[in-house]
N, C-alpha and C positions, 0 to 999 in steps of 0.2 A: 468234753467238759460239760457240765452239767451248767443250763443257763437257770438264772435266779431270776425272779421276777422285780422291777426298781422300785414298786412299792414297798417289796419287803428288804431291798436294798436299803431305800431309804428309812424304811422300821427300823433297822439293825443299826444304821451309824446314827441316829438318833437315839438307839440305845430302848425301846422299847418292847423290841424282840429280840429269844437268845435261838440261835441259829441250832437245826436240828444237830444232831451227830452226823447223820446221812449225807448233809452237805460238806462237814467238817473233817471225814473219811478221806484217805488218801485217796487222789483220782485213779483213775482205768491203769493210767501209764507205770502206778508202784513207786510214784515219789509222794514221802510223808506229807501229809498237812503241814504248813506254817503251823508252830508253837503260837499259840497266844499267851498276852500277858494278858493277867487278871484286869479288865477297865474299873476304871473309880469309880464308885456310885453315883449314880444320877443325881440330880441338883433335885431338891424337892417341889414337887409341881405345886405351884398356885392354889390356895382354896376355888376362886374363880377366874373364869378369862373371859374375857369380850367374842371370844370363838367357840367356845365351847358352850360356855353358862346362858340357861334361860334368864331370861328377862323377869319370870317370876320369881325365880328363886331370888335375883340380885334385890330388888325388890320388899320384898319378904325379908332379907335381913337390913337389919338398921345402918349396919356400918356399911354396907356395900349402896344400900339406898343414899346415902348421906355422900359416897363420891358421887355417883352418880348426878346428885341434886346441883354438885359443887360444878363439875364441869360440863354437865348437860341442862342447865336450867329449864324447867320446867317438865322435864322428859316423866318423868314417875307420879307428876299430879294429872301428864294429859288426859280428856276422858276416852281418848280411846286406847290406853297403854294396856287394859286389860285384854285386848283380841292382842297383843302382843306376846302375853304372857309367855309361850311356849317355845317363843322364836331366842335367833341370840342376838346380841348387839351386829357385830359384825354381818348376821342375814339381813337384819334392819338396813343396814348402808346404806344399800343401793335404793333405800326410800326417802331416808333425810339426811344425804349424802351433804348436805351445806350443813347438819347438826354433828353428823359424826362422822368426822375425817377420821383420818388414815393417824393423824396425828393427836385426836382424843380419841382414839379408842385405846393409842398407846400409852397414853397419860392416865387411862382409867386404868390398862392391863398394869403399869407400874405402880399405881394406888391398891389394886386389888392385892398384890404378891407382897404387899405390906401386912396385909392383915392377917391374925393369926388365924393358923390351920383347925 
């Protein structure tokens, strides 16, 4: 049996990657692949996230500066938020981990997935 690697395990049932034909081949032994049912499209991803999005980009747009202002006060006037620029919120953490818990960055990620695409 051909072993798969659990990242791309994990790719696949998160739906981000579609599995080659090679894997999806009947095994050595001549029993068919499992039939697949067609999966339902993916939910549309976020303009930004707290894990992914640089800090300048959020920044940079108004609306996303503007939650930001709301549930991080002060975070986007500090003067050193520009050596930030590049980083994400979530890399941030573990620096002002009493500013951005686990619990505002999800309050920012469910404000970000408001805004339009």
């Amino acid at each position: 049996m051909r072993q798969v690697p659990n990242a791309l395990i994990a790719a696949i049932v998160l739906g981000a990657v579609a599995l080659p034909a090679s894997v999806l081949a009947a095994p050595a032994n001549g029993t068919p692949a499992a039939a697949s049912t067609p999966a339902a499209p993916p939910a549309s991803a976020p303009k930004y996230t707290t894990a992914d999005t640089e800090i300048g980009t959020l920044i940079d747009d108004p609306a996303a500066k503007l939650i930001l202002d709301k549930i991080v006060p002060g975070m986007t006037t500090n003067p050193q938020i520009d050596m930030a620029r590049s980083m994400t919120l979530k890399s941030i953490q573990q620096f002002a981990a009493d500013q951005l818990t686990d619990a505002r960055l999800a309050q920012i990620d469910a404000e970000f997935a408001k805004l339009p695409k």
